[in-house]
N, C-alpha and C positions, 0 to 999 in steps of 0.2 A: 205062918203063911203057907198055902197048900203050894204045892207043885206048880207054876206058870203064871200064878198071882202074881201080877205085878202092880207098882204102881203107877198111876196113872195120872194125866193133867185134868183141869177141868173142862174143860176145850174138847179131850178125849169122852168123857163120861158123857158129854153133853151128845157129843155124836152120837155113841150107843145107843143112846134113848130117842136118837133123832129129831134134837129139838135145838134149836141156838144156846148162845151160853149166857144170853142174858136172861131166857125162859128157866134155865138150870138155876141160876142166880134167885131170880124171884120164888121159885119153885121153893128152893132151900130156905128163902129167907121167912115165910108162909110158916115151914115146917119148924123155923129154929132149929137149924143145925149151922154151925160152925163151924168153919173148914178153916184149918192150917193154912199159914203162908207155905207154897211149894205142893208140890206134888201130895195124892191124895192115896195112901193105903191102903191094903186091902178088908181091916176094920173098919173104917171110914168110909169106904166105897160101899160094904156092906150095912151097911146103917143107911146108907143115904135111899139102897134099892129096896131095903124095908120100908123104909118111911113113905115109899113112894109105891108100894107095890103089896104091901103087908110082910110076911114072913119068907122071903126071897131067900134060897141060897146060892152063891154065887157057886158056878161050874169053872172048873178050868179051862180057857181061850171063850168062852162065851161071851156072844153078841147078842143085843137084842136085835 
């Protein structure tokens, strides 16, 4: 995990991308990703902004 990765809610992710969390929900469920009960890593996290975004890599403290 880099420097200031943290992890994150869904709730939280959803914001970044500035969308509600049932768009985030549907969005995921389209893509077939799978998220853990609890809080969502920074693996995870990055998997979800490729799938959504192509070949993304996360920055440390970045927002969309």
């Amino acid at each position: 995990m880099k420097v200031g990765m943290k992890p994150k809610t869904r709730i939280q992710i959803a914001q970044e991308l500035e969308i509600s969390y049932s768009t985030l929900w549907r969005l995921l469920k389209k893509l077939s990703i799978k998220l853990p009960n609890g809080l969502i890593y920074p693996a995870k996290q990055q998997e979800i902004y490729n799938a959504l975004f192509g070949n993304y890599e996360i920055r440390d403290n970045e927002r969309f």
